[in-house]
NUBAKE-980122 format. One line per field, with one value per atom (N, C-alpha, C, O): residue in three letters; x, y, z; atom name; residue number from 1. Coordinates in nm, 4 decimals. Layout:
NUBAKE-980122
rest: (ALA | ...)
X: (X | ...)
Y: (Y | ...)
Z: (Z | ...)
atom: (CA | ...)
nr: (NUM | ...)
end
This chain:
NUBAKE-980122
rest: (UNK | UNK | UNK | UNK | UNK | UNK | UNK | UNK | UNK | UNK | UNK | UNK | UNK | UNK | UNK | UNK | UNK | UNK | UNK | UNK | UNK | UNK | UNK | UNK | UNK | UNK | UNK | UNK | UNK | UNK | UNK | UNK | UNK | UNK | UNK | UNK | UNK | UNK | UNK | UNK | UNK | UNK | UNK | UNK | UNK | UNK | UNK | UNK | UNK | UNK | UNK | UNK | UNK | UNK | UNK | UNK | UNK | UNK | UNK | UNK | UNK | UNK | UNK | UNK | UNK | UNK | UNK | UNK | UNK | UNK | UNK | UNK | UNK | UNK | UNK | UNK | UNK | UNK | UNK | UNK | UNK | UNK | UNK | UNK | UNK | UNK | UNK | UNK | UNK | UNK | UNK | UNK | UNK | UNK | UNK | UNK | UNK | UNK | UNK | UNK | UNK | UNK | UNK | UNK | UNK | UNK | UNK | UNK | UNK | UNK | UNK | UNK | UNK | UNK | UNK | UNK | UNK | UNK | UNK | UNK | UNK | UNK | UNK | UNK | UNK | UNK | UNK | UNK | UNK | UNK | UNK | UNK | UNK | UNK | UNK | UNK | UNK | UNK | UNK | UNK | UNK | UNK | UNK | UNK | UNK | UNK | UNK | UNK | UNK | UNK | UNK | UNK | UNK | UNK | UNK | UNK | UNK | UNK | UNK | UNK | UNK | UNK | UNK | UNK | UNK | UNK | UNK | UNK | UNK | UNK | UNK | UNK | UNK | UNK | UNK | UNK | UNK | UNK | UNK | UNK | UNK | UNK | UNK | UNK | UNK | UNK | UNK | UNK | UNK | UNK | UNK | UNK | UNK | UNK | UNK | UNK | UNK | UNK | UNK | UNK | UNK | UNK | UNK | UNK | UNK | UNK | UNK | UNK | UNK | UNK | UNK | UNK | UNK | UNK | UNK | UNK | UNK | UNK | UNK | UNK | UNK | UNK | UNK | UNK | UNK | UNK | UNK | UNK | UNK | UNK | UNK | UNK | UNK | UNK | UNK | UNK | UNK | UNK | UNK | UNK | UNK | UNK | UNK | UNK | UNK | UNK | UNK | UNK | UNK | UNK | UNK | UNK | UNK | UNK | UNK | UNK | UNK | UNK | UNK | UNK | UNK | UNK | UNK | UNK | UNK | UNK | UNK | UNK | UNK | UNK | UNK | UNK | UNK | UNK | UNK | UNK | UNK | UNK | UNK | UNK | UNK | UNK | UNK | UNK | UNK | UNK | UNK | UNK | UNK | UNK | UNK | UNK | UNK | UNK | UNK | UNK | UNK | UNK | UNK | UNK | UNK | UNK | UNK | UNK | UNK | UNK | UNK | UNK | UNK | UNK | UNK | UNK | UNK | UNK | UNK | UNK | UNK | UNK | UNK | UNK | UNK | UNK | UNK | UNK | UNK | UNK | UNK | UNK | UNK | UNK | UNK | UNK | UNK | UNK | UNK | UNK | UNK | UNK | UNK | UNK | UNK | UNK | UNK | UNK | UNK | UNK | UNK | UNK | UNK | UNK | UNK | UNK | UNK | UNK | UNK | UNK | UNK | UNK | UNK | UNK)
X: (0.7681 | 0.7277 | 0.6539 | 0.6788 | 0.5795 | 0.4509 | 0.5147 | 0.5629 | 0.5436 | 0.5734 | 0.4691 | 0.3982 | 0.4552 | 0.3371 | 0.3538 | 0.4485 | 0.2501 | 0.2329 | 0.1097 | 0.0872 | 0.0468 | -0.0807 | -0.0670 | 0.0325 | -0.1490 | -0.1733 | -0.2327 | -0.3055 | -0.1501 | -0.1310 | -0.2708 | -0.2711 | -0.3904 | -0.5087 | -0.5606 | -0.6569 | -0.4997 | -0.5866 | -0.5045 | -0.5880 | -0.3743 | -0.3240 | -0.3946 | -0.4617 | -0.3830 | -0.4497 | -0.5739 | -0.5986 | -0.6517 | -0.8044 | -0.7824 | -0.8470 | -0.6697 | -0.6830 | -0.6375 | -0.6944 | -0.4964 | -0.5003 | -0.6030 | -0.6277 | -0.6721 | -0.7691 | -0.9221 | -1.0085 | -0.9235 | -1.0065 | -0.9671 | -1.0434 | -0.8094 | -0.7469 | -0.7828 | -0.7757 | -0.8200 | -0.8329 | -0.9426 | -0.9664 | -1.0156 | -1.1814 | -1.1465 | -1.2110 | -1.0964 | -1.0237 | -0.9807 | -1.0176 | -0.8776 | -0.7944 | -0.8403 | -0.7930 | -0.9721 | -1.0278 | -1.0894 | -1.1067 | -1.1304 | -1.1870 | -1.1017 | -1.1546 | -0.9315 | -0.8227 | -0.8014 | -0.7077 | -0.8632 | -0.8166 | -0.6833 | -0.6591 | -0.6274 | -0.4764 | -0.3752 | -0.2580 | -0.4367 | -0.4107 | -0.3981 | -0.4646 | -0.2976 | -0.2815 | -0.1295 | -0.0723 | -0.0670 | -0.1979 | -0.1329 | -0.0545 | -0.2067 | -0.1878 | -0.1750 | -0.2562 | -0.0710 | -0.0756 | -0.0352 | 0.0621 | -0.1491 | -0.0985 | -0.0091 | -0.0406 | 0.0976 | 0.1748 | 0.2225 | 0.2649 | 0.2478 | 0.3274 | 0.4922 | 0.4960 | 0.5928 | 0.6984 | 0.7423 | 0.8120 | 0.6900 | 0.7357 | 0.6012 | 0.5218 | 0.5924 | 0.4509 | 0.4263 | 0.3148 | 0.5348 | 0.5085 | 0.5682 | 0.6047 | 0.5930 | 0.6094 | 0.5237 | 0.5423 | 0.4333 | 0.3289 | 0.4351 | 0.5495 | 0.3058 | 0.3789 | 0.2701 | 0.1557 | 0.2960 | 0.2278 | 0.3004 | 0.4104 | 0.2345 | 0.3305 | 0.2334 | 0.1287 | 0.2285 | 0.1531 | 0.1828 | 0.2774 | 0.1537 | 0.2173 | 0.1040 | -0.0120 | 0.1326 | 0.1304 | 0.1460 | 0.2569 | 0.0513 | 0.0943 | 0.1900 | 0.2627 | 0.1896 | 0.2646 | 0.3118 | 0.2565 | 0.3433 | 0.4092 | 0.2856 | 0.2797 | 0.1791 | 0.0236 | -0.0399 | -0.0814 | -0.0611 | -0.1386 | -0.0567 | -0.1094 | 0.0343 | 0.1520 | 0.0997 | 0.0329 | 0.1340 | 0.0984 | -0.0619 | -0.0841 | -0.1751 | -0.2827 | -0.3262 | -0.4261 | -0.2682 | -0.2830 | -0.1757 | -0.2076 | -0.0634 | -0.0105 | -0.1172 | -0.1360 | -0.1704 | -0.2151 | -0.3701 | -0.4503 | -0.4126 | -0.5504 | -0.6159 | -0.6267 | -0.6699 | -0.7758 | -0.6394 | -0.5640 | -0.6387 | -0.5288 | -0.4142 | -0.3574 | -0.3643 | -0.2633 | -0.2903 | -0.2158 | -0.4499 | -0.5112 | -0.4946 | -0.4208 | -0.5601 | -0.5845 | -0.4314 | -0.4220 | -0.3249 | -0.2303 | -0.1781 | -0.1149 | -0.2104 | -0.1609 | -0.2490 | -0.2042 | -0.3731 | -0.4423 | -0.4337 | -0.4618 | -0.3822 | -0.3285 | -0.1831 | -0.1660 | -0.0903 | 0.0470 | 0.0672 | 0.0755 | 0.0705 | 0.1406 | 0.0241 | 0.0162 | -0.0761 | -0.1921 | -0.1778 | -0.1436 | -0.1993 | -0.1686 | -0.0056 | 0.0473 | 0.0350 | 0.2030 | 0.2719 | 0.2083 | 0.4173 | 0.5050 | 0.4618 | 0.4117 | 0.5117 | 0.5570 | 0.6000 | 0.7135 | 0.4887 | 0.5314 | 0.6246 | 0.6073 | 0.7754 | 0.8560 | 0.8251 | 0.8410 | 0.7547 | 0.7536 | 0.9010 | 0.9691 | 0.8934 | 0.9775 | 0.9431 | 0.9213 | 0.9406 | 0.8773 | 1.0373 | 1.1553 | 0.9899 | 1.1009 | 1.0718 | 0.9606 | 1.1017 | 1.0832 | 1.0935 | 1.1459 | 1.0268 | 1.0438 | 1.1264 | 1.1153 | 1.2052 | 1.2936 | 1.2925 | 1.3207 | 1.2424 | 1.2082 | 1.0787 | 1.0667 | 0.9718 | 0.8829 | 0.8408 | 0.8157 | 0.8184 | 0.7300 | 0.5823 | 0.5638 | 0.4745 | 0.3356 | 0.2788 | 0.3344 | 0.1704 | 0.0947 | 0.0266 | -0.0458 | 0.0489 | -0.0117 | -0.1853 | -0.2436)
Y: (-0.0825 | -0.2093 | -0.1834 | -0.0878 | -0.2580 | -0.2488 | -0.3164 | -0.4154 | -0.2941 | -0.4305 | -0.4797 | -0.3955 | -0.6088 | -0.6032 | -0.5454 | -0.5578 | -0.5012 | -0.4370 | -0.5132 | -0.4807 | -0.5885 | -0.7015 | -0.8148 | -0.8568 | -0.8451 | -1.0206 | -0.9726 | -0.8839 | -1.0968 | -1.1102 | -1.0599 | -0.9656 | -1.1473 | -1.1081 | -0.9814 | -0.9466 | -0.9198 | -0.7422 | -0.7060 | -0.6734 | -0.6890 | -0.6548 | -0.6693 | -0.5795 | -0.7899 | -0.8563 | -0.8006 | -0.7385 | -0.8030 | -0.7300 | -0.5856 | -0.5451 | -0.4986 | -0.3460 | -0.3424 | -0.2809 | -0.4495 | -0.4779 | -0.4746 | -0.3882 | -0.5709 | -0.6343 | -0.5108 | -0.4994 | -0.4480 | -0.3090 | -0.2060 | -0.1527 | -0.1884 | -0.1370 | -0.1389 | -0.0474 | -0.2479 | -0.2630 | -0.2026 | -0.1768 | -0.1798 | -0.1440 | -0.0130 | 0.0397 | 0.0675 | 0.2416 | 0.2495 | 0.3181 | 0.1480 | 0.1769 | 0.1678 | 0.2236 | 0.0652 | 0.0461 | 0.1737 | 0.1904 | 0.2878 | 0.3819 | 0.4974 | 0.5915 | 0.4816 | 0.5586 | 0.5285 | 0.4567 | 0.5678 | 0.4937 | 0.5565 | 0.5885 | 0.5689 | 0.6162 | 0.5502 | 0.5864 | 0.4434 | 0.3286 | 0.2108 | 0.1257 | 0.1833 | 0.0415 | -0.0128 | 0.0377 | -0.1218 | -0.2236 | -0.1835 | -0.0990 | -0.2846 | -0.2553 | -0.3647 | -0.4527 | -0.3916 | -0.5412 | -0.5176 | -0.4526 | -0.5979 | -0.6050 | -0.7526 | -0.8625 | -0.7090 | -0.8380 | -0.8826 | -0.7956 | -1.0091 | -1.0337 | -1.0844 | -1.1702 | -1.0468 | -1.0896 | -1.2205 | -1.3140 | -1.2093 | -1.3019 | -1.3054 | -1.2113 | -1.3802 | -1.3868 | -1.2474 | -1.2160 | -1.1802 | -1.0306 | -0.9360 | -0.8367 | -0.9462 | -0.8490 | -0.8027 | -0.8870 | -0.6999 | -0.6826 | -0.5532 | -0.5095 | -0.5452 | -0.4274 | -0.3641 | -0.4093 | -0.2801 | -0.2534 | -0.2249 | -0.1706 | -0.2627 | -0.2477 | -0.1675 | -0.2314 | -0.0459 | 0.0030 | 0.0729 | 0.1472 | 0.0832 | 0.1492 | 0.2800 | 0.2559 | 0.4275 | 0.4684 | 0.5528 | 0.5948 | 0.5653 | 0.6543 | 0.7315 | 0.7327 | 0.8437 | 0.9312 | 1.0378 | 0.9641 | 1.1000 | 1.1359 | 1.2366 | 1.2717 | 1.2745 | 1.3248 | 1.2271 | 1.2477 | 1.0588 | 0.9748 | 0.9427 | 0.8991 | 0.9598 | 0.8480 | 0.9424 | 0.9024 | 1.0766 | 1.1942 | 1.2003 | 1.2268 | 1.1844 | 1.2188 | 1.0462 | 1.0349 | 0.9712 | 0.8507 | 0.8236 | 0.7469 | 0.8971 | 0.9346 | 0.9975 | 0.9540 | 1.1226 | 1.2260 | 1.1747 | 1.2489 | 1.0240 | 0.9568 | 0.9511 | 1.0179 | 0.8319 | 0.7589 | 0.6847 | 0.7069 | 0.6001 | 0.4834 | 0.5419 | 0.4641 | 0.6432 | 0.7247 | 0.7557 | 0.7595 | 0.7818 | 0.9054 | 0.7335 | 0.7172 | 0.6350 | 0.5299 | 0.4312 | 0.3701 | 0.4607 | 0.4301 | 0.5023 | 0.4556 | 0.6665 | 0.7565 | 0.6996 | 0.6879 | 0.6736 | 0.6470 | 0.5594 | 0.5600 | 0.4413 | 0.3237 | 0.2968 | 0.2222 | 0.3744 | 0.3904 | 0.4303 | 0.5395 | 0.2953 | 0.2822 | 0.2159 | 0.2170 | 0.1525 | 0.0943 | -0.0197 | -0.1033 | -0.0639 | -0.1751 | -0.2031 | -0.3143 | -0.1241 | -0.1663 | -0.0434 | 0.0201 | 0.0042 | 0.0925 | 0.1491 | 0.0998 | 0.3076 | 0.4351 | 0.3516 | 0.3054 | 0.3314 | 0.2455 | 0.3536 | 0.4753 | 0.2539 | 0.3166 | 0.3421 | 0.2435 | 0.4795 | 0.4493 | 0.5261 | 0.6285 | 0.4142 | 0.4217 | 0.4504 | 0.3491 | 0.5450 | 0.6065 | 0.5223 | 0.5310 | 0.4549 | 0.4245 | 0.4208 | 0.3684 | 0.4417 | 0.4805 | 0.3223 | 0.2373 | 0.3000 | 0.1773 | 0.2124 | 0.3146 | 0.1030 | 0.1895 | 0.0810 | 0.0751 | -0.0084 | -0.1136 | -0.1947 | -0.1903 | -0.2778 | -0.3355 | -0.4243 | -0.3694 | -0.5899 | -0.6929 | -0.6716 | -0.6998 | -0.6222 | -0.6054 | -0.7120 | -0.8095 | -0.7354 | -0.8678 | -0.8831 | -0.7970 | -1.0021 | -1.0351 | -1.0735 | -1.1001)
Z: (0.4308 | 0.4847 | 0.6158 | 0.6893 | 0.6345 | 0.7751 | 0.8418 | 0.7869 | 0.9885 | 1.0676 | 1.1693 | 1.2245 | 1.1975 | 1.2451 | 1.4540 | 1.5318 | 1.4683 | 1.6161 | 1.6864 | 1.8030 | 1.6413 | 1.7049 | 1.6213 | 1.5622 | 1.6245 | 1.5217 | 1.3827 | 1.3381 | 1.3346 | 1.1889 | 1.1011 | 1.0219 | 1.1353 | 1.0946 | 1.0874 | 1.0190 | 1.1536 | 1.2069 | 1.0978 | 1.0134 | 1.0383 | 0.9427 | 0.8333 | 0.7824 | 0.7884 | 0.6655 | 0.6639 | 0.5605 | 0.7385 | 0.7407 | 0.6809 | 0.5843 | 0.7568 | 0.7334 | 0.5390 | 0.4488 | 0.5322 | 0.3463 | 0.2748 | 0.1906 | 0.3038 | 0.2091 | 0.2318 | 0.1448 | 0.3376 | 0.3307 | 0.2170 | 0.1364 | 0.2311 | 0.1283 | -0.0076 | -0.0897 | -0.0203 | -0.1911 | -0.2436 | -0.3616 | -0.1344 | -0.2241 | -0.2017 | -0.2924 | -0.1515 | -0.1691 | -0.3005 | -0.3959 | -0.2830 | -0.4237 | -0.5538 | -0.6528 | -0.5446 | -0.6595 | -0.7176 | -0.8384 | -0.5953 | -0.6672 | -0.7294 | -0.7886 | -0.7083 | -0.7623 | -0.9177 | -0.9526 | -0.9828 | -1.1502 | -1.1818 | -1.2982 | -1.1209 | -1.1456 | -1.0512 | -1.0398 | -0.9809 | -0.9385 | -0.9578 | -0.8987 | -1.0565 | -1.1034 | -1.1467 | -1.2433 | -1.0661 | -1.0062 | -0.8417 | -0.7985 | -0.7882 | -0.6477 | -0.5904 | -0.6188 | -0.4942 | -0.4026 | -0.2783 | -0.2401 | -0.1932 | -0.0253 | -0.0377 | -0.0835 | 0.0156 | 0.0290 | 0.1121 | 0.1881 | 0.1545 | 0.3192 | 0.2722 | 0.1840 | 0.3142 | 0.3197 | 0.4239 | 0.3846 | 0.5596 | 0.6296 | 0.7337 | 0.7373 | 0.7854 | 0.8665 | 0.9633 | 1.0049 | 0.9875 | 1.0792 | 1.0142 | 1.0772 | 0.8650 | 0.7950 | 0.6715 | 0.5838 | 0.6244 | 0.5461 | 0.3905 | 0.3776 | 0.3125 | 0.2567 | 0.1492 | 0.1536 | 0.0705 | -0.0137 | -0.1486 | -0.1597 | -0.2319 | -0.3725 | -0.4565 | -0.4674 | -0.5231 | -0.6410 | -0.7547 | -0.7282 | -0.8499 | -0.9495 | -0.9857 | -0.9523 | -1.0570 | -1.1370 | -1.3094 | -1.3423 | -1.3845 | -1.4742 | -1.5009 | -1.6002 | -1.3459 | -1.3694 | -1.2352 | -1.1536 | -1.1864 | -1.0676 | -0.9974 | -0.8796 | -1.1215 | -1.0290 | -0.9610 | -0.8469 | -1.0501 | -0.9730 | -0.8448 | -0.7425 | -0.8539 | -0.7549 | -0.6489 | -0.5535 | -0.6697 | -0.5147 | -0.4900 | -0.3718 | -0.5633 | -0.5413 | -0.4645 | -0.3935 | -0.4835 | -0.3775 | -0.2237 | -0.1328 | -0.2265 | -0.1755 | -0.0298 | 0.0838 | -0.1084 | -0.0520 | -0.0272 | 0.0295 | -0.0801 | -0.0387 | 0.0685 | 0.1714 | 0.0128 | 0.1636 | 0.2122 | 0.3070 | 0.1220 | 0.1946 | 0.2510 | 0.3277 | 0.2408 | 0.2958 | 0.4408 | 0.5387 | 0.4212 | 0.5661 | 0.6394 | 0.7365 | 0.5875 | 0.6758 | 0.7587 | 0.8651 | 0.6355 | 0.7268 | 0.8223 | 0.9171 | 0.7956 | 0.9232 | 1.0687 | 1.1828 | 1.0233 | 1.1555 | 1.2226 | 1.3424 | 1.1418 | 1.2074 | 1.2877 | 1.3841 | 1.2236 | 1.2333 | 1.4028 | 1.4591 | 1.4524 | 1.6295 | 1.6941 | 1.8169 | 1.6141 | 1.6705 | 1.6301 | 1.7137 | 1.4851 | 1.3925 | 1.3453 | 1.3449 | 1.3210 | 1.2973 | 1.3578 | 1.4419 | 1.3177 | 1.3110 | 1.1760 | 1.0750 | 1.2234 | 1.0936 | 0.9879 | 0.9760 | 0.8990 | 0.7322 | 0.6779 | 0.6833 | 0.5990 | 0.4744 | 0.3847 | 0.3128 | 0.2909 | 0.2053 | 0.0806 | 0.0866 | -0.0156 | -0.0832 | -0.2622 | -0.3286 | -0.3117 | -0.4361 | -0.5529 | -0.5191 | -0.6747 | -0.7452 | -0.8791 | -0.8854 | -0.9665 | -1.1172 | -1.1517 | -1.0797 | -1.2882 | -1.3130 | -1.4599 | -1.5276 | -1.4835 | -1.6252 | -1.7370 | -1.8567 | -1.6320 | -1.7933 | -1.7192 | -1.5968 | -1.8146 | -1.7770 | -1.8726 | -1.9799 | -1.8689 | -1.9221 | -1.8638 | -1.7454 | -1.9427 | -1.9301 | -1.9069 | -1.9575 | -1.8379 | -1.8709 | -1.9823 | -2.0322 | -2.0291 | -2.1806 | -2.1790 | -2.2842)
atom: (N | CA | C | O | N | CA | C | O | N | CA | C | O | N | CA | C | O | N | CA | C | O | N | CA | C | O | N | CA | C | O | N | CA | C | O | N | CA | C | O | N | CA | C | O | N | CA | C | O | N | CA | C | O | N | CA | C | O | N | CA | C | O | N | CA | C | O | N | CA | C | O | N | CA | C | O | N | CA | C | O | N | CA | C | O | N | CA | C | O | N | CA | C | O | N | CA | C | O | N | CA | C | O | N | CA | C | O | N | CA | C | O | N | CA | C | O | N | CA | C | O | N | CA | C | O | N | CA | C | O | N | CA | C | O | N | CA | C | O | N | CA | C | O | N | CA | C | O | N | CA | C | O | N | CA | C | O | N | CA | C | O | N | CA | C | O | N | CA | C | O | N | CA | C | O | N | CA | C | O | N | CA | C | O | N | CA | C | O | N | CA | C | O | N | CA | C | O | N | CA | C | O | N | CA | C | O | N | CA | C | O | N | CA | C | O | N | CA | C | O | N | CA | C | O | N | CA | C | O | N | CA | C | O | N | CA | C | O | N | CA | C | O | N | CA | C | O | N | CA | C | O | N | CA | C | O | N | CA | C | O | N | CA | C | O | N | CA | C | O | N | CA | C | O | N | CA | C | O | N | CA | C | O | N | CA | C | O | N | CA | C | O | N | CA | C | O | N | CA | C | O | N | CA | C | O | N | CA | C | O | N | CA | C | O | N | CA | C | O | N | CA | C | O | N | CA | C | O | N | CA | C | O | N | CA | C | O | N | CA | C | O | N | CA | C | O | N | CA | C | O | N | CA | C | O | N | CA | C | O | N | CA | C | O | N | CA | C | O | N | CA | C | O | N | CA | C | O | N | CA | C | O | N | CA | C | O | N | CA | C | O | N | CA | C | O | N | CA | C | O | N | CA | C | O)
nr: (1 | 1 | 1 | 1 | 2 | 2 | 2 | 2 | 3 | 3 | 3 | 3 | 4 | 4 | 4 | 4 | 5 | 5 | 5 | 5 | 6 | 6 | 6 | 6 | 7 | 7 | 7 | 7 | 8 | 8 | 8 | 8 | 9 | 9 | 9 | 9 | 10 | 10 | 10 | 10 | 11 | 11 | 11 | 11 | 12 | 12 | 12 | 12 | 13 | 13 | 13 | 13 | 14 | 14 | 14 | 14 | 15 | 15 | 15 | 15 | 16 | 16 | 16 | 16 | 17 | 17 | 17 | 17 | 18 | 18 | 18 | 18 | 19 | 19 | 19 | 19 | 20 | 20 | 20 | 20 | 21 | 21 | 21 | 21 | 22 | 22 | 22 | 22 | 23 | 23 | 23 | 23 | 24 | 24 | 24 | 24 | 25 | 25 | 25 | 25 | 26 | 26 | 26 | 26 | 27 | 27 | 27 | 27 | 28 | 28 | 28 | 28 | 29 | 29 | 29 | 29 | 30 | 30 | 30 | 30 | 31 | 31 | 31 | 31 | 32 | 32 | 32 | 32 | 33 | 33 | 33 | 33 | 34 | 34 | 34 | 34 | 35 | 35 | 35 | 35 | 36 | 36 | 36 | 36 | 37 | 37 | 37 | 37 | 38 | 38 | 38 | 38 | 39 | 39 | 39 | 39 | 40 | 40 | 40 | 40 | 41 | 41 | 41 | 41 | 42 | 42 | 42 | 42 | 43 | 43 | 43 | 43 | 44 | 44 | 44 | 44 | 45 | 45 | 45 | 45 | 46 | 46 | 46 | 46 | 47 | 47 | 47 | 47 | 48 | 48 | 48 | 48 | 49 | 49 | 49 | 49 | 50 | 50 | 50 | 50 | 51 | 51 | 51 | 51 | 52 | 52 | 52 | 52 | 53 | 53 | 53 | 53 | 54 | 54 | 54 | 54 | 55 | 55 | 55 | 55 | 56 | 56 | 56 | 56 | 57 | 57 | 57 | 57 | 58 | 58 | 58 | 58 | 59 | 59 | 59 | 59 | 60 | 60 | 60 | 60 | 61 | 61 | 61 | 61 | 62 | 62 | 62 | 62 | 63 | 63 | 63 | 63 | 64 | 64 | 64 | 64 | 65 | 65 | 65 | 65 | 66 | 66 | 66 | 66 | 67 | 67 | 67 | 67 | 68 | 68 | 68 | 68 | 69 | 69 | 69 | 69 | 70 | 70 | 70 | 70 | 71 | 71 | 71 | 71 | 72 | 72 | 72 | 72 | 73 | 73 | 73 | 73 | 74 | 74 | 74 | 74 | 75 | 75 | 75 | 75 | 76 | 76 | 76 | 76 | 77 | 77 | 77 | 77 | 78 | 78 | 78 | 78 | 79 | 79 | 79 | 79 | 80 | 80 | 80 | 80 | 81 | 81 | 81 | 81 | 82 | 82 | 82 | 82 | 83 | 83 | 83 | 83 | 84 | 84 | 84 | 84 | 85 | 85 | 85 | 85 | 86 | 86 | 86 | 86 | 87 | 87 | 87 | 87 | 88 | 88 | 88 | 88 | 89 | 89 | 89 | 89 | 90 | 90 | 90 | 90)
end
């Protein structure tokens, strides 16, 4: 989870930059910037398989939260979790 360290907008801006990175990860899907509470942000994404998960990991969007991390929010959690059952979108 991101917490926010300036105003809300500067967050949301650095998200929504996010997406056009991710779009070029095809082993990136799907992906969501999300807000939990008005000063709390996050990121949600799924992959294939435990190469895509590390080779985005090891990304742009990775390098870009290191660079941000104590400027724009606090040291983001991240939390890696297997999914063991799933309803697809139809």
């Amino acid at each position: 989870m991101l917490e926010l360290g300036v105003i809300e907008s500067d967050i949301e801006t650095f998200l929504q930059q996010g997406l056009g990175i991710v779009e070029q990860e095809p082993n990136t899907a799907p992906w969501f910037a999300i807000r939990f509470v008005p000063s709390s942000f996050g990121i949600y994404d799924a992959f294939p398989d435990d190469s895509g998960r590390q080779a985005h990991l090891s990304g742009q969007v990775a390098e870009a939260l290191a660079d941000n991390t104590g400027t724009l929010f606090a040291q983001p959690t991240i939390e890696p979790v297997d999914v063991i059952a799933e309803k697809p979108p139809t």
